[in-house]
KEMAR-558752 format. One line per field, with one value per residue: residue in one letter; x, y, z of N, C-alpha, C, O in turn; residue number from 1. Coordinates in nm, 3 decimals. Atoms other than C-alpha are relative to their C-alpha. Last residue first. Layout:
// KEMAR-558752
aa: [A, ...]
n_c1: [X, ...]
n_c2: [Y, ...]
n_c3: [Z, ...]
ca_c1: [X, ...]
ca_c2: [Y, ...]
ca_c3: [Z, ...]
c_c1: [X, ...]
c_c2: [Y, ...]
c_c3: [Z, ...]
o_c1: [X, ...]
o_c2: [Y, ...]
o_c3: [Z, ...]
i: [NUM, ...]
This chain:
// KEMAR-558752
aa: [X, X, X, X, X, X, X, X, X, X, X, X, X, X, X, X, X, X, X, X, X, X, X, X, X, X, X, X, X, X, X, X, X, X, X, X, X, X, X, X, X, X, X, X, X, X, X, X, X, X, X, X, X, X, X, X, X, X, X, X, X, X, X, X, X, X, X, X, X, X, X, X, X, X, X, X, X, X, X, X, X, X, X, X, X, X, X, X, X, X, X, X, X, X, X, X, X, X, X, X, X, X, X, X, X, X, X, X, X, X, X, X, X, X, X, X, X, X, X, X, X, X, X, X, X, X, X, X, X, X, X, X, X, X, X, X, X, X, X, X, X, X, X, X, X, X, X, X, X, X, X, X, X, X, X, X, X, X, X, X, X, X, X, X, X, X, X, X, X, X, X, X, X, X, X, X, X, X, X, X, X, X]
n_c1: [0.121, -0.013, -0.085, -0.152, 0.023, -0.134, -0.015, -0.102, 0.037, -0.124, 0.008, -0.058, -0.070, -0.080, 0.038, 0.175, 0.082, -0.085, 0.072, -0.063, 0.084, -0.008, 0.078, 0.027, -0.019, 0.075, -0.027, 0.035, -0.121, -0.157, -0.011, -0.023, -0.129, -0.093, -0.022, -0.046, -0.151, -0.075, 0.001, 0.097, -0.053, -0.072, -0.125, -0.041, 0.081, -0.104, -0.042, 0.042, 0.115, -0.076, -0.038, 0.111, 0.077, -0.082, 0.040, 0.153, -0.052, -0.063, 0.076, 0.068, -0.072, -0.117, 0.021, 0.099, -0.010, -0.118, 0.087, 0.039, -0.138, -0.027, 0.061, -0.037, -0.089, 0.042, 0.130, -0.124, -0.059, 0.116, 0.069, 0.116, 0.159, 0.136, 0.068, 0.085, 0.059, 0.090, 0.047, 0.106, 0.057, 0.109, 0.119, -0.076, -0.047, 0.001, -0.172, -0.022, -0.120, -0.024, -0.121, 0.042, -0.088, 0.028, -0.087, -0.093, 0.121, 0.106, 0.115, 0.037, -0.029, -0.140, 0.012, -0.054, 0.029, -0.083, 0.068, -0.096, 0.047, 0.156, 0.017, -0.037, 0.087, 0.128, -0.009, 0.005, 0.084, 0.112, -0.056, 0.046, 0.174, 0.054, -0.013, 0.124, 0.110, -0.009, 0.022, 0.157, 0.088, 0.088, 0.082, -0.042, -0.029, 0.044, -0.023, -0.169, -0.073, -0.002, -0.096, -0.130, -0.017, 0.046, -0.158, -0.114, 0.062, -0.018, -0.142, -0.019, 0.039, -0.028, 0.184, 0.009, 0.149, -0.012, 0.094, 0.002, -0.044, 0.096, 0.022, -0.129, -0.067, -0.086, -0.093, 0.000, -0.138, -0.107, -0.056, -0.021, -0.143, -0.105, -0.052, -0.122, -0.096, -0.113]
n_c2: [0.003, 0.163, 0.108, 0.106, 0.109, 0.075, 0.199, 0.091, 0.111, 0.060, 0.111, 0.101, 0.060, 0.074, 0.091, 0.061, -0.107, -0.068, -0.046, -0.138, -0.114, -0.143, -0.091, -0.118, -0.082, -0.084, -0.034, 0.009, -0.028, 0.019, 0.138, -0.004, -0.056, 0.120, 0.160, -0.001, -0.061, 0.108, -0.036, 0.101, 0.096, 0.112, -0.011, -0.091, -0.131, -0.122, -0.042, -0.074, 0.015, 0.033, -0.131, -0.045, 0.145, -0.037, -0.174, 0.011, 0.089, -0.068, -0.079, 0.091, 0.048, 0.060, 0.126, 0.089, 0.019, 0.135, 0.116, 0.064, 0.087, 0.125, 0.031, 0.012, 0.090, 0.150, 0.044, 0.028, 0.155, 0.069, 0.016, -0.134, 0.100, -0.135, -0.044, -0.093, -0.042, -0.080, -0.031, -0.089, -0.103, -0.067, 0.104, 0.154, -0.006, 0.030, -0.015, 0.109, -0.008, 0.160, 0.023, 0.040, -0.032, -0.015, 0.092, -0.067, 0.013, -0.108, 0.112, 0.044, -0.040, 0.036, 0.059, -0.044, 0.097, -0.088, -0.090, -0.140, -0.140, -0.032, -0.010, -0.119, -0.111, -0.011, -0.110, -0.160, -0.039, -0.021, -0.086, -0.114, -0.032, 0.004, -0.155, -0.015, 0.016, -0.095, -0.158, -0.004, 0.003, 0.121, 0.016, 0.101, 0.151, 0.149, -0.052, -0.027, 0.143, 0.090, -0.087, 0.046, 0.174, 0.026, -0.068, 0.045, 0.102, 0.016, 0.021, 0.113, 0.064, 0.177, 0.076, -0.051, -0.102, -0.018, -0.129, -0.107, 0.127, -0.033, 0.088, 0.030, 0.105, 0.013, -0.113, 0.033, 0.097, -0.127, -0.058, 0.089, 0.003, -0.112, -0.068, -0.002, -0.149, -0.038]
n_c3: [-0.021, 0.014, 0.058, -0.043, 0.068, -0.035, -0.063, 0.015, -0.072, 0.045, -0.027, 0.065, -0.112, -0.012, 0.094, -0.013, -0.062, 0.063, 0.088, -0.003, 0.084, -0.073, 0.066, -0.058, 0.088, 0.012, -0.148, -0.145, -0.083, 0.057, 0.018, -0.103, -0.066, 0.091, -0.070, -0.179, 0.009, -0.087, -0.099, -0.118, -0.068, 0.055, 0.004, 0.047, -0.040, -0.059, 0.140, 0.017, 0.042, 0.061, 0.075, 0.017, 0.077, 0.148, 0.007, 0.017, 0.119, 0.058, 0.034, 0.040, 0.114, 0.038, 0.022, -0.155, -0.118, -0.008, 0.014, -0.099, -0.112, 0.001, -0.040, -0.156, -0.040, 0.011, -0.115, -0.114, 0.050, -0.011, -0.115, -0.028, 0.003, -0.013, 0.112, -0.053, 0.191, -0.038, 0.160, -0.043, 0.044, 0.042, 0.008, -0.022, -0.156, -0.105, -0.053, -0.042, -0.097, -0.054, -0.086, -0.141, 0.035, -0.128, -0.100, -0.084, -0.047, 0.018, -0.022, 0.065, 0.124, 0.048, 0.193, 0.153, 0.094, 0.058, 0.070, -0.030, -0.089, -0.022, 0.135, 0.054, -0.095, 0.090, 0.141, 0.000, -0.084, 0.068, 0.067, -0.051, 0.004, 0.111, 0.009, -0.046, 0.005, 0.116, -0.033, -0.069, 0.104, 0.004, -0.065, -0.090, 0.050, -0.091, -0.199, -0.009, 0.037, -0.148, -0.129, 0.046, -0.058, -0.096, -0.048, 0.042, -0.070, -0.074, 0.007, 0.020, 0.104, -0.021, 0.090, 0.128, -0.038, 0.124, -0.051, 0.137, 0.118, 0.108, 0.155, 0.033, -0.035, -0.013, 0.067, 0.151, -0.016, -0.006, 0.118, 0.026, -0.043, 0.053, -0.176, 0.072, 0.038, -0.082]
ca_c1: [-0.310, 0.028, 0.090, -0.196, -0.458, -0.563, -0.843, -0.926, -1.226, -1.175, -1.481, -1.475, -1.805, -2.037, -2.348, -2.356, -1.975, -1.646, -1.768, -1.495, -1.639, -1.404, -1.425, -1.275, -1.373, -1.320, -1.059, -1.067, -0.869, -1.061, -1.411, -1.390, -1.290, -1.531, -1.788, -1.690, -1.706, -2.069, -2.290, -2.457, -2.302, -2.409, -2.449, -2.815, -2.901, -2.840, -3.114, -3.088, -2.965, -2.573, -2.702, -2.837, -2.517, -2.310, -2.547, -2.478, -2.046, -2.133, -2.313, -2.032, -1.749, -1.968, -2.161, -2.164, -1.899, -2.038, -2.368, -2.099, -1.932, -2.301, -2.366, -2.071, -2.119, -2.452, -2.357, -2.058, -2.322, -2.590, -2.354, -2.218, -1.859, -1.497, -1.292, -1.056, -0.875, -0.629, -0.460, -0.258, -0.060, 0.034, 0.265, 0.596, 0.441, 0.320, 0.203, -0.088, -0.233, -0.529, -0.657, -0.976, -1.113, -1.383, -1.349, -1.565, -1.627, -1.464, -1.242, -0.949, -0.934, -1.047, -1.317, -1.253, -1.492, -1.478, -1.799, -1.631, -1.898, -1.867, -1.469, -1.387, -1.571, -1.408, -1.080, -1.177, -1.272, -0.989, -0.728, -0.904, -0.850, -0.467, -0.422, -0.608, -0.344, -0.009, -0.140, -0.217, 0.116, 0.319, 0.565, 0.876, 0.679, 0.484, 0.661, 0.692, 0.320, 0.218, 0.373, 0.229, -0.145, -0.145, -0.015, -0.309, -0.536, -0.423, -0.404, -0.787, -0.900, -0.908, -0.873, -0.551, -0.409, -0.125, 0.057, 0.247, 0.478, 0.548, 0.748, 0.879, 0.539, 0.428, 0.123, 0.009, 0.115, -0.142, -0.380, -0.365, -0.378, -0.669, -0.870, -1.064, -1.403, -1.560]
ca_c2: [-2.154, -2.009, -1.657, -1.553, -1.290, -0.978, -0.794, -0.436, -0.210, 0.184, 0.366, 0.733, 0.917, 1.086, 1.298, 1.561, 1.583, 1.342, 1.117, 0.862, 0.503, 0.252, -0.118, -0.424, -0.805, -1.054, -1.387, -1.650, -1.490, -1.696, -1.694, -1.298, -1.228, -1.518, -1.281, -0.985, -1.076, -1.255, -0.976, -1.162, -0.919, -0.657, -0.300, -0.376, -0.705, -1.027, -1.288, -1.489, -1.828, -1.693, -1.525, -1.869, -2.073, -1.695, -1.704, -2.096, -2.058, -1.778, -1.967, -2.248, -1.999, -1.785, -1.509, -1.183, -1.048, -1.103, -0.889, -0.623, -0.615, -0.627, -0.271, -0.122, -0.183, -0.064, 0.253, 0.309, 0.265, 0.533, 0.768, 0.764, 0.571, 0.747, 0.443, 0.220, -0.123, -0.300, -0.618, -0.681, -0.988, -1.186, -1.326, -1.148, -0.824, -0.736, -0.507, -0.482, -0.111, -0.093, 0.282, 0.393, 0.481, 0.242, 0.206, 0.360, 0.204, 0.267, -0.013, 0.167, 0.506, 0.393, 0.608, 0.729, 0.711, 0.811, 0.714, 0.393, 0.142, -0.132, -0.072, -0.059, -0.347, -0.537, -0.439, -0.607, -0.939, -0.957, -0.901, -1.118, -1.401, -1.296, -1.271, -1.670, -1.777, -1.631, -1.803, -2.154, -2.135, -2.074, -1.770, -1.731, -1.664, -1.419, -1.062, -1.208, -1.345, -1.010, -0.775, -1.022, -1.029, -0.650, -0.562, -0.748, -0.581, -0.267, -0.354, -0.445, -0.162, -0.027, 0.372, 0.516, 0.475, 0.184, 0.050, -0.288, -0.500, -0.222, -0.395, -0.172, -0.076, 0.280, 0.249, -0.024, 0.085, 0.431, 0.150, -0.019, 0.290, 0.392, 0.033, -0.043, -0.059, -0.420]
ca_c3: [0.824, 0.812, 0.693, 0.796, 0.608, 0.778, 0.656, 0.544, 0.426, 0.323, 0.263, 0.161, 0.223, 0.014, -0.030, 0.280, 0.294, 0.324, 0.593, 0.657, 0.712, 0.845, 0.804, 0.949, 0.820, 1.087, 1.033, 0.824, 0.514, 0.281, 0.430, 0.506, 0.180, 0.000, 0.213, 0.122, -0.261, -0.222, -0.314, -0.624, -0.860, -1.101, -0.948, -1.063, -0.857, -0.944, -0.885, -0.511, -0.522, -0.426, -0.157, 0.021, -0.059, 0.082, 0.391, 0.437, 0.426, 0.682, 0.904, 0.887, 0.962, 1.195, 1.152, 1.350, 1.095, 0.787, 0.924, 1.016, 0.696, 0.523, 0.705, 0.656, 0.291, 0.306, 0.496, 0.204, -0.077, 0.103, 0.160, -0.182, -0.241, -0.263, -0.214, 0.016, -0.034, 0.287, 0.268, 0.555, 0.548, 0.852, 1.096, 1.054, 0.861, 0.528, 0.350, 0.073, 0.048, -0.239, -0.284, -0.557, -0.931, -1.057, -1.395, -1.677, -2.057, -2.370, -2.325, -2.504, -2.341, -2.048, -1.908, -1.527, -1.202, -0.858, -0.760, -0.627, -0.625, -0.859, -0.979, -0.592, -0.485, -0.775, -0.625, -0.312, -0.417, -0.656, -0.373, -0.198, -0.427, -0.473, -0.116, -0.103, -0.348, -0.202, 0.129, -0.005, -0.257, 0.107, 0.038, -0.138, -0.431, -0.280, -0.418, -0.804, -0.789, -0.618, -0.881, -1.173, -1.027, -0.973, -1.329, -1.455, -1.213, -1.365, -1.700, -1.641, -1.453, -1.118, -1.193, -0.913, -0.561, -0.521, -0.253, -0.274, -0.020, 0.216, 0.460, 0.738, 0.863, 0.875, 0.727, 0.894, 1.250, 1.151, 1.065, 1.400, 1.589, 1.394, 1.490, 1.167, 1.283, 1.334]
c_c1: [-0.051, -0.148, -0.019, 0.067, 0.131, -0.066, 0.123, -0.012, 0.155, -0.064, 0.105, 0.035, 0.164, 0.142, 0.088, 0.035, -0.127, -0.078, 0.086, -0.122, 0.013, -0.078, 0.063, -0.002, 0.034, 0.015, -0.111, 0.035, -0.034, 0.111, 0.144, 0.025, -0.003, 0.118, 0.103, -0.054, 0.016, 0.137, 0.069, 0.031, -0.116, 0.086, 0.095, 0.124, 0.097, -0.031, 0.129, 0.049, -0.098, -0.157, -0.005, 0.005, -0.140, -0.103, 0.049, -0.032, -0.192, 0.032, 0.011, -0.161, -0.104, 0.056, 0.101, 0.006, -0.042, 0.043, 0.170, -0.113, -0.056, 0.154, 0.015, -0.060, 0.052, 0.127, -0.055, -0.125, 0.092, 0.096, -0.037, -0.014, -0.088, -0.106, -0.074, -0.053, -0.059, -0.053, -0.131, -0.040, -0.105, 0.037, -0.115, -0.101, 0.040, 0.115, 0.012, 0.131, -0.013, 0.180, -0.019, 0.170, 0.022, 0.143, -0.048, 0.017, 0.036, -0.096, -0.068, -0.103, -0.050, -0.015, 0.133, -0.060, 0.089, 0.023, 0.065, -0.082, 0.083, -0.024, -0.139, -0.077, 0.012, -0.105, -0.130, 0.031, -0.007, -0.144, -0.094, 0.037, -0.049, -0.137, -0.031, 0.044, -0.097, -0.155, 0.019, -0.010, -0.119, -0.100, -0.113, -0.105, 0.067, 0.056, -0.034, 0.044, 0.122, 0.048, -0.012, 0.069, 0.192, 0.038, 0.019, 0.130, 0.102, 0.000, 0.005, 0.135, 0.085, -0.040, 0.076, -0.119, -0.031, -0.197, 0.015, -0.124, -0.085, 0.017, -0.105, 0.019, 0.130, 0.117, 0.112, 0.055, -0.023, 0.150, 0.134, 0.041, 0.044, 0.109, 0.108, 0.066, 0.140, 0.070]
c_c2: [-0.044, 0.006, -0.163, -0.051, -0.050, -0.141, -0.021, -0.096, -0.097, -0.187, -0.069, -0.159, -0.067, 0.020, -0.122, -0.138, -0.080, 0.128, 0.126, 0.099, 0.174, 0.119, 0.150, 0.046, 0.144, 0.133, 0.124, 0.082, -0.092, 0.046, -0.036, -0.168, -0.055, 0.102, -0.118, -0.110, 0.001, 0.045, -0.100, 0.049, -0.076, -0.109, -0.137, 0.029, 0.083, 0.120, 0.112, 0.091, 0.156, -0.052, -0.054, 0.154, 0.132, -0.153, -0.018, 0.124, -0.023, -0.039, 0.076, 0.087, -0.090, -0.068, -0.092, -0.153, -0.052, -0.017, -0.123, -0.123, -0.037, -0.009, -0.144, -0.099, -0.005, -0.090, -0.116, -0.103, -0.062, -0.158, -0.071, -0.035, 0.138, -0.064, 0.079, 0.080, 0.069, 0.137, 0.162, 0.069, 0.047, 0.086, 0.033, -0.110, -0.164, -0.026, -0.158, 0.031, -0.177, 0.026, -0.179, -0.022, -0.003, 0.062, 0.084, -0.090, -0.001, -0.042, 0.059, -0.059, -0.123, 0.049, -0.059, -0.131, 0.021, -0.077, 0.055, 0.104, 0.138, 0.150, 0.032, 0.057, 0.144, 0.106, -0.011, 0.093, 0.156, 0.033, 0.044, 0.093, 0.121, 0.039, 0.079, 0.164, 0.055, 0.012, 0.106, 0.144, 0.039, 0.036, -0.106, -0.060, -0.067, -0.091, -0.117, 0.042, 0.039, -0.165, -0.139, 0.047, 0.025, -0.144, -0.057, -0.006, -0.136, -0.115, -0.001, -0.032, -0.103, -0.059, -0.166, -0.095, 0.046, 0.080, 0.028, 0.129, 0.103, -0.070, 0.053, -0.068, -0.014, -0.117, 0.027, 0.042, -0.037, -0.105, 0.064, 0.004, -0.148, -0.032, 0.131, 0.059, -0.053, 0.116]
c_c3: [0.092, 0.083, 0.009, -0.040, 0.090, -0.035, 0.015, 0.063, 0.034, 0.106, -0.031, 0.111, -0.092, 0.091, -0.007, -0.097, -0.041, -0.015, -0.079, -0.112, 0.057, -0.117, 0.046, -0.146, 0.105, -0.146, -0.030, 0.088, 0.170, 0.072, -0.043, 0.040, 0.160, 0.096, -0.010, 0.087, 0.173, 0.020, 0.075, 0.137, 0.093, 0.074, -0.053, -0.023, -0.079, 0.005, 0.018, -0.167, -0.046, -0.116, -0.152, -0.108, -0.037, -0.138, -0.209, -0.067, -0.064, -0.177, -0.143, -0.056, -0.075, -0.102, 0.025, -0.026, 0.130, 0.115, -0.066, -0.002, 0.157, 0.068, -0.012, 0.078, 0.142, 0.013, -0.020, 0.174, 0.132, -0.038, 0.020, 0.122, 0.041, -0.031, 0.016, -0.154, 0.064, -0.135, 0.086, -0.140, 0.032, -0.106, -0.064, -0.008, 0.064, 0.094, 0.050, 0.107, -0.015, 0.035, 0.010, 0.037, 0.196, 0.074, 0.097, 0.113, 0.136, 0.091, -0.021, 0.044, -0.111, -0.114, -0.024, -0.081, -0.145, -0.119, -0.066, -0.071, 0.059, 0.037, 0.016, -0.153, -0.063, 0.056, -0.105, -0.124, 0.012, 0.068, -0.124, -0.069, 0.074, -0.042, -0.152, -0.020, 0.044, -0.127, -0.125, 0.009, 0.060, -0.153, -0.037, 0.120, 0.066, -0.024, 0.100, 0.193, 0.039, -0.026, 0.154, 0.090, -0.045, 0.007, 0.147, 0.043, -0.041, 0.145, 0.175, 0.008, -0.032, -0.134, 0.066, -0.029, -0.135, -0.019, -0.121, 0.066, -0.167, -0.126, -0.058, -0.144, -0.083, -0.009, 0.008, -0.087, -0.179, 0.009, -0.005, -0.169, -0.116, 0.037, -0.059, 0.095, 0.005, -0.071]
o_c1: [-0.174, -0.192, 0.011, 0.039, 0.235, -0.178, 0.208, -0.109, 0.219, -0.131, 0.140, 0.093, 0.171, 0.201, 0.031, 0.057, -0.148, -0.026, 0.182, -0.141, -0.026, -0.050, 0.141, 0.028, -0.023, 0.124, -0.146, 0.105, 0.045, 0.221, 0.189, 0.086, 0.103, 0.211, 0.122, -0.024, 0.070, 0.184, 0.054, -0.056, -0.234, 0.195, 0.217, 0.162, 0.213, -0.137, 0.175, 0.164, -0.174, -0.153, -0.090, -0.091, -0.166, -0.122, -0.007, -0.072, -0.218, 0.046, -0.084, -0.221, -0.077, 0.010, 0.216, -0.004, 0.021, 0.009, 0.204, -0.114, -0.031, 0.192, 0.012, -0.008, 0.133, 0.128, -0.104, -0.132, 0.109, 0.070, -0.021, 0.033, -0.052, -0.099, -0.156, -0.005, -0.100, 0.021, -0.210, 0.022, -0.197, 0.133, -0.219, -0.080, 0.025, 0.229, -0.090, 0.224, -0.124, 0.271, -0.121, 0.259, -0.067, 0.237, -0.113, -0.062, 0.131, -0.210, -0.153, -0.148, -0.132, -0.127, 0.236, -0.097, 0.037, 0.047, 0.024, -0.148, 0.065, -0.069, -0.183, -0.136, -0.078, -0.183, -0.152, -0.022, -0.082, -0.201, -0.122, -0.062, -0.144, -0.186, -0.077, -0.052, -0.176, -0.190, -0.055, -0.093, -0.179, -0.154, -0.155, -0.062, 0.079, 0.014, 0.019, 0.134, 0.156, 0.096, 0.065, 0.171, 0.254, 0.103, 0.131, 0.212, 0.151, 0.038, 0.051, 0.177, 0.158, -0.157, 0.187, -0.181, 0.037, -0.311, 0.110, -0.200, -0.032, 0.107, -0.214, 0.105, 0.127, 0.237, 0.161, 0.136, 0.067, 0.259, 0.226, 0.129, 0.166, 0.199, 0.205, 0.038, 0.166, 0.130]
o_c2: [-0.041, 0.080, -0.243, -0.161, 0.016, -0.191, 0.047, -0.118, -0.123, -0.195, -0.092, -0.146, -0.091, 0.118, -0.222, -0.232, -0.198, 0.231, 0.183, 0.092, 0.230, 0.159, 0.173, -0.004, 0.144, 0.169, 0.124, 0.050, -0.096, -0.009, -0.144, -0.204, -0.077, 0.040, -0.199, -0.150, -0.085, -0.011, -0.114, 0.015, -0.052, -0.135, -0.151, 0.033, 0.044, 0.150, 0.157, 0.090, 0.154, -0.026, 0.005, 0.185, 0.182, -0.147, -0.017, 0.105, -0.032, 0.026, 0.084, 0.059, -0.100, -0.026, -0.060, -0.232, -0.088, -0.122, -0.228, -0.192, -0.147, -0.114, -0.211, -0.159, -0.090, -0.197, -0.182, -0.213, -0.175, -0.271, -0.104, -0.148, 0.253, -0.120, 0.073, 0.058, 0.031, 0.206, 0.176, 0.133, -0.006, 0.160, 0.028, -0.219, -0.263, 0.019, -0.227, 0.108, -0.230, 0.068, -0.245, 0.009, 0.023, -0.016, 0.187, -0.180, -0.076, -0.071, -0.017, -0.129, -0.095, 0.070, -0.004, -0.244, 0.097, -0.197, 0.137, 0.050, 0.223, 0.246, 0.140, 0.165, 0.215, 0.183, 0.060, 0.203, 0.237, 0.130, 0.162, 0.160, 0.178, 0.134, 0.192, 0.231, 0.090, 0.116, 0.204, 0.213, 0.132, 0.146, -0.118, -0.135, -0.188, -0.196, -0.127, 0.020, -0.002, -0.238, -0.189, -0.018, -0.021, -0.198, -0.103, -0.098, -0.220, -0.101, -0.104, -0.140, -0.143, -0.094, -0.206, -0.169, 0.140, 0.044, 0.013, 0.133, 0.147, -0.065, 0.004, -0.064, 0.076, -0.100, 0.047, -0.020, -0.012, -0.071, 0.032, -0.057, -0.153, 0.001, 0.092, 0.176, -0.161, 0.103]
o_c3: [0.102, 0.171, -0.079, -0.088, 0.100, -0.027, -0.043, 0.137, -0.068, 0.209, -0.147, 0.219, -0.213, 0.134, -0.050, -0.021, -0.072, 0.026, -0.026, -0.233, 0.160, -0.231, 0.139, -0.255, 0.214, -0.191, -0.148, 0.184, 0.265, 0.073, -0.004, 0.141, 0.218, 0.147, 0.081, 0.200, 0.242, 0.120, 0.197, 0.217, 0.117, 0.024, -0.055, -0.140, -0.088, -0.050, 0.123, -0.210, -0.142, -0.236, -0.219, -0.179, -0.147, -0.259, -0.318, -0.182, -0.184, -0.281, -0.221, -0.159, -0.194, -0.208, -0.006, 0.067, 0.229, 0.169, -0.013, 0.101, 0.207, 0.121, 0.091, 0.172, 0.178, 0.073, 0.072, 0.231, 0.177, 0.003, 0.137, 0.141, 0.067, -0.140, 0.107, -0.266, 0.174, -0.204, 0.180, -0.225, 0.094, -0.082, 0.002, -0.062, -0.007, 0.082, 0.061, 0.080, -0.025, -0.037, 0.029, -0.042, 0.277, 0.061, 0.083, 0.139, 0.157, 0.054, -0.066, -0.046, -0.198, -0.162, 0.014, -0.049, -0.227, -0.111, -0.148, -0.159, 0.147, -0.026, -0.025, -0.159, -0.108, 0.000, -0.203, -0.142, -0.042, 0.019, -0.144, -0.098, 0.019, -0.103, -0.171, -0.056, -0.043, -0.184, -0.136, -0.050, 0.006, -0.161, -0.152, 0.208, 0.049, 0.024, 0.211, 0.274, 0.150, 0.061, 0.236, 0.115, 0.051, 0.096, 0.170, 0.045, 0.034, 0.261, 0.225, 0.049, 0.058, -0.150, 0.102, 0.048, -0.176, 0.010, -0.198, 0.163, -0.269, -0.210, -0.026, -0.232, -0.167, 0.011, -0.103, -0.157, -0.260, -0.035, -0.080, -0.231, -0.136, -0.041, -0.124, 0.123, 0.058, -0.178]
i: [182, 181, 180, 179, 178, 177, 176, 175, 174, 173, 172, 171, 170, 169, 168, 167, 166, 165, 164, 163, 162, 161, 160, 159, 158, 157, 156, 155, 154, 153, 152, 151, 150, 149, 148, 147, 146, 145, 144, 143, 142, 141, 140, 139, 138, 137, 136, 135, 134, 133, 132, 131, 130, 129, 128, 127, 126, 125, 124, 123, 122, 121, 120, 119, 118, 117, 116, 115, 114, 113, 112, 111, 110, 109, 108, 107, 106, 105, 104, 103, 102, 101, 100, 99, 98, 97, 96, 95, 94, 93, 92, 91, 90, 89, 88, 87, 86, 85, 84, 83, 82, 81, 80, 79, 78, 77, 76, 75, 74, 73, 72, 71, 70, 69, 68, 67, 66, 65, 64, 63, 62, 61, 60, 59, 58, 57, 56, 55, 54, 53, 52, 51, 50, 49, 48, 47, 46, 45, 44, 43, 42, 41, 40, 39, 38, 37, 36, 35, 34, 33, 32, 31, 30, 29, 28, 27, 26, 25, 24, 23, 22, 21, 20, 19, 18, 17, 16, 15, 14, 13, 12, 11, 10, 9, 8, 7, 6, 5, 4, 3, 2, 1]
C-alpha cells in the first residue's frame, strides 16, 4: 500500500509533532530516542507506548542496514545508517514514519516484502515470520522479520513510497499507524 500524499502532507502538518529527527542511526541516537519517547508516552497506555517503541526499533534498524547514506562513528569505528524518523501524533493514533537513501534494487525489495506483508493476514503473517525466522541469515544480517513484527504490532497495513532519486538510488520512506487503544 503506497503512502497516500495527501495523507502525508496532513502528517506533516499536524499540530502534534511528537519527535522528528534526520541524521546517522546509531547507538546514542537510539538511546536518546528511547528516553524522548518514554518522557512523551507516559501519559499514554504502557501497551501502546511499548509497541511504538518496538517499531520504532524495527524501523531504525532498516535504516542502519540499508541506508547508503553512511557515516563512521567516531568512537565505534564502524558506519551507521544515515536516514528520517517522523513520530506524531493525532486523537486516535500514532504515526510513525522512517525514510532513507537505499539502492534501487534495496528500496524495490523493500517495496516488495511490504506488499507481500500486506496481502497476509494476522494469522498468515504470524506463520510467514515462524517460517522466516528458520531460514539462515542472510548478508545484510537479519532474518527479515522487522516489517513484519511492525506490521504485527501496530495491526494495521504497512505503507510505502518509493522516490526515484537517479539511475542507482531511490529514497524509501515506510510508515504505519499505531492506535491509541487496541
Amino acid at each position: 500500500m503506497e503512502i497516500d500524499k495527501d495523507k502525508l502532507l496532513e502528517t506533516l502538518k499536524a499540530e502534534y509533532l511528537t519527535i522528528s529527527y534526520y541524521g546517522p542511526f546509531d547507538g546514542k541516537v537510539l538511546s536518546t530516542f528511547a528516553k524522548t519517547m518514554e518522557e512523551r508516552l507516559q501519559n499514554e497506555n504502557g501497551t501502546v507506548a511499548k509497541k511504538i517503541f518496538k517499531i520504532f526499533i524495527e524501523l531504525a534498524q532498516n535504516i542502519s542496514l540499508y541506508s547508503t547514506e553512511r557515516v563512521v562513528s567516531k568512537e565505534e569505528e564502524n558506519f551507521t545508517g544515515y536516514g528520517l524518523f517522523i513520530l506524531k501524533e493525532f486523537n486516535d493514533y500514532f504515526w510513525l514514519l522512517t525514510g532513507n537513501k537505499a539502492t534501487n534494487n534495496d528500496a524495490f525489495l523493500a517495496a516488495e516484502k511490504c506488499k507481500t506483508i500486506n496481502s497476509f493476514s494476522r494469522e498468515q503473517l504470524r506463520e510467514y515470520k515462524r517460517m522466516l525466522r528458520k531460514r539462515p541469515v542472510n548478508e545484510k544480517g537479519g532474518g527479515n522479520i522487522g516489517l513484519i513484527q511492525v506490521a504485527l504490532l501496530s495491526n494495521n497495513k504497512l505503507q510505502y513510497q518509493i522516490t526515484k532519486l537517479d539511475e542507482n538510488n531511490a529514497f524509501l520512506t515506510i510508515g504505519v499507524e499505531v492506535p491509541k487503544k487496541n
